[in-house]
Backbone as CSV, one residue per row, in Angstrom:
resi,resn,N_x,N_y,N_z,CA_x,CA_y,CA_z,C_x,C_y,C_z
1,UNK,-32.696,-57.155,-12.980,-33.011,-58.153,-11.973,-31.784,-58.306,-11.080
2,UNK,-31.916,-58.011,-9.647,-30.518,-57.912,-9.090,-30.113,-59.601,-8.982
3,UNK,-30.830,-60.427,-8.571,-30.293,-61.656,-8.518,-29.016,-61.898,-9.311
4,UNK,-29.455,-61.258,-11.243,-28.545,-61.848,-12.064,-27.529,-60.536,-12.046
5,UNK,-27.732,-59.089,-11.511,-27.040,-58.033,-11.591,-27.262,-57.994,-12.949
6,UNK,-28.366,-58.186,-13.818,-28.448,-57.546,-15.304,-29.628,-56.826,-15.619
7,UNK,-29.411,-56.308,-16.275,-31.021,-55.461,-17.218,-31.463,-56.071,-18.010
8,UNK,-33.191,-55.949,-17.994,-33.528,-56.871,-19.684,-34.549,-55.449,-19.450
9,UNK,-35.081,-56.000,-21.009,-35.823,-55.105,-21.969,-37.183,-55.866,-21.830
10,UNK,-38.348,-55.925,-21.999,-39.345,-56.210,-22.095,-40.877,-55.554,-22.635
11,UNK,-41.204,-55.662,-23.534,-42.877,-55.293,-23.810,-43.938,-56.222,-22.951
12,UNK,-44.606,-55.562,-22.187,-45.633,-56.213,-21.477,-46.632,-55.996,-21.424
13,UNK,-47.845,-56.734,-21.631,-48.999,-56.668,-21.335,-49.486,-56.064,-20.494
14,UNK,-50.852,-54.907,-20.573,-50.535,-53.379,-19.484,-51.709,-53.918,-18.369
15,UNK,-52.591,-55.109,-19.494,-53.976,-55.893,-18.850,-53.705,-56.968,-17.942
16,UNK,-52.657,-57.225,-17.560,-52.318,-58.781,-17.227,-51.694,-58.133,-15.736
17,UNK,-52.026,-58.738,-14.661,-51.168,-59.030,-13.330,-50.207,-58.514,-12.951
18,UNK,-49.175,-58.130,-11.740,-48.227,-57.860,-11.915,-47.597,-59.160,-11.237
19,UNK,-48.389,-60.205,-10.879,-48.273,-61.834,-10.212,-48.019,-62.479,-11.861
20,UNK,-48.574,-62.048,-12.881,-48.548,-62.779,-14.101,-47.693,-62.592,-14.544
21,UNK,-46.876,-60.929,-14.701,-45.885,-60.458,-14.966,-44.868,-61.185,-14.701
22,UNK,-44.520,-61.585,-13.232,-43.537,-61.863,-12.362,-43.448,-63.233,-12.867
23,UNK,-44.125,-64.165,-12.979,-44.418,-65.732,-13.524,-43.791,-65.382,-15.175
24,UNK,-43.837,-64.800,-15.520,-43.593,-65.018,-17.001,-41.987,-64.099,-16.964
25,UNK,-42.336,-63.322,-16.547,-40.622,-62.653,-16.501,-39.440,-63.416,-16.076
26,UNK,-39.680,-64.123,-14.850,-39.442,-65.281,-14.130,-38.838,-66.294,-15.252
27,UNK,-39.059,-67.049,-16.053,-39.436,-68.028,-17.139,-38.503,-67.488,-17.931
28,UNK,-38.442,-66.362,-18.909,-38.123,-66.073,-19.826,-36.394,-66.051,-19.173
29,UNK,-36.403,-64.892,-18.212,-35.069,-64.850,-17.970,-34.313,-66.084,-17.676
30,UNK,-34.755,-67.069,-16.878,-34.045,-67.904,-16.770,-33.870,-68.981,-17.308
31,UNK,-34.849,-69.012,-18.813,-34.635,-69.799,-20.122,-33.228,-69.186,-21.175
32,UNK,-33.356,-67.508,-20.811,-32.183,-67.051,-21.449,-30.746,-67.635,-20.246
33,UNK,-31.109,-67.340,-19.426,-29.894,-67.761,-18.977,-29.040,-68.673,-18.421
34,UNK,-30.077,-69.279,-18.565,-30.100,-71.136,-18.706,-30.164,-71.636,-17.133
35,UNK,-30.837,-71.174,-16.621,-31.309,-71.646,-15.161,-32.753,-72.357,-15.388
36,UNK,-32.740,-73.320,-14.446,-34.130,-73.973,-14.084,-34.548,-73.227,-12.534
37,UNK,-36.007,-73.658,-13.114,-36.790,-72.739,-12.279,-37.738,-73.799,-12.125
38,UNK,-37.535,-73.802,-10.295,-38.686,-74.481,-9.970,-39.900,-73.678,-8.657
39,UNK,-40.534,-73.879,-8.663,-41.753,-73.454,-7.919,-41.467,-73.227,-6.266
40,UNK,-41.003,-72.233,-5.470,-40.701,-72.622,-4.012,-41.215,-71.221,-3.482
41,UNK,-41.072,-70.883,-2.066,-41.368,-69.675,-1.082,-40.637,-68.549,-1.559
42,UNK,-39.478,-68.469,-1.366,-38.821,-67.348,-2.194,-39.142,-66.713,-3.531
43,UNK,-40.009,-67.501,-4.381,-40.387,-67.239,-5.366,-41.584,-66.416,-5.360
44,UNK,-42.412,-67.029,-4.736,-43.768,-66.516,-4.242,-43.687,-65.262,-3.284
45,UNK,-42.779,-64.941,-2.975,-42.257,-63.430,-2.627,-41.901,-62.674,-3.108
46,UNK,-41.669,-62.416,-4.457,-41.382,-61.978,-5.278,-41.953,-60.771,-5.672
47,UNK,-41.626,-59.828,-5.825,-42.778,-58.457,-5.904,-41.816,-57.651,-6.994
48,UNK,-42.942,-57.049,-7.657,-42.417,-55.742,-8.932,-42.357,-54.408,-7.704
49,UNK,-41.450,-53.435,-8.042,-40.792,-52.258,-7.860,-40.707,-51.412,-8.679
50,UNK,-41.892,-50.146,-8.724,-41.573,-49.437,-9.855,-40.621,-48.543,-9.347
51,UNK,-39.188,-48.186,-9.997,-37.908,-47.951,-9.605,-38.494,-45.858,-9.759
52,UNK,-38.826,-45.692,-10.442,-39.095,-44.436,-10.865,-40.170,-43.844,-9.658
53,UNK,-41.246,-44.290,-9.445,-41.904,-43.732,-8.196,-41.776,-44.294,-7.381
54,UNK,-40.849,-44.976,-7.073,-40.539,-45.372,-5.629,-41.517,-46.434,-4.826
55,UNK,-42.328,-47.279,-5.037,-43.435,-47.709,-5.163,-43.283,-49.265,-5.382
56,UNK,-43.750,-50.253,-4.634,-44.436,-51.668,-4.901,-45.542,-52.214,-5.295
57,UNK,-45.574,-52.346,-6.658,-46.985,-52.666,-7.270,-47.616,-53.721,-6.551
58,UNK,-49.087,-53.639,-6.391,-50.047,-54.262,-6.071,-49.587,-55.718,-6.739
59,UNK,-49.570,-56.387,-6.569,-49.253,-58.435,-7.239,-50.565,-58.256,-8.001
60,UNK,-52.029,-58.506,-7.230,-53.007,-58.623,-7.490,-53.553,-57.605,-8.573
61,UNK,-53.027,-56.623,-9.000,-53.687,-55.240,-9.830,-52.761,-55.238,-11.212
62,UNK,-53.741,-55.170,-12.388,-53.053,-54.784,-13.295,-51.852,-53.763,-13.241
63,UNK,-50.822,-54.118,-14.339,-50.143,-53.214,-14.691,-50.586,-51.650,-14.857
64,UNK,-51.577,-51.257,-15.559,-52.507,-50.387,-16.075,-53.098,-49.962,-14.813
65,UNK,-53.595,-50.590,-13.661,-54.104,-50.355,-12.693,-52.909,-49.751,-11.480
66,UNK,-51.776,-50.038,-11.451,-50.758,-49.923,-11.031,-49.955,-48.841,-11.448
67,UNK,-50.183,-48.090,-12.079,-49.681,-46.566,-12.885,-48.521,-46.901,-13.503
68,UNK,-48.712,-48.388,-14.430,-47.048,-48.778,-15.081,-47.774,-48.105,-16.582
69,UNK,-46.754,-47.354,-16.917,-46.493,-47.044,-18.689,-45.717,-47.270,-19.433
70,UNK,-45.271,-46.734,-20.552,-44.333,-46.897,-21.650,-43.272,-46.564,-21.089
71,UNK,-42.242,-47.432,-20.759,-40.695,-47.082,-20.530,-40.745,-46.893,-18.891
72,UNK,-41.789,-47.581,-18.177,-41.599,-47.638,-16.235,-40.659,-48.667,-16.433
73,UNK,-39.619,-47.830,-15.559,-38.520,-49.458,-15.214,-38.888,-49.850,-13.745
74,UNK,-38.749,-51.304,-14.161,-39.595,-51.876,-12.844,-38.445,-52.862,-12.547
75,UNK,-38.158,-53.536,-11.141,-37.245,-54.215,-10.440,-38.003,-55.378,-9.669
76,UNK,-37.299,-55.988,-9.961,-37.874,-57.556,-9.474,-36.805,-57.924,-8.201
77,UNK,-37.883,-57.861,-7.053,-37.288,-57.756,-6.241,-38.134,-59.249,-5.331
């Protein structure tokens, strides 16, 4: 996540959003890193990057629908 300039690891749900993704990825990281997170525009801009094909996943389309697999590193951009 460049915001924090760190890498995380994640297992994700392949059925779920890449808007659901982003909401929950969102959450986790910044429970680890002890930021509050509140709801604003910048947020809601928020889009997955699959780093490997070069590519901006659909928000609206599954993961699975979105050609993400085992070990796509994706960037939250």
């Amino acid at each position: 996540m460049p915001l924090f300039e760190k890498t995380y690891d994640f297992y994700l749900e392949e059925n779920i959003s890449a808007a659901q993704v982003i909401d929950e990825v969102i959450g986790i990281i910044a429970e680890k890193e002890g930021y509050a997170v509140s709801r604003n525009d910048d947020m809601a801009n928020l889009n997955l990057f699959d780093e490997d094909r070069r590519l901006l996943l659909n928000s609206e389309e599954s993961l699975r629908a979105n050609g993400i697999r085992n070990g796509s590193r994706l960037i939250l951009v």
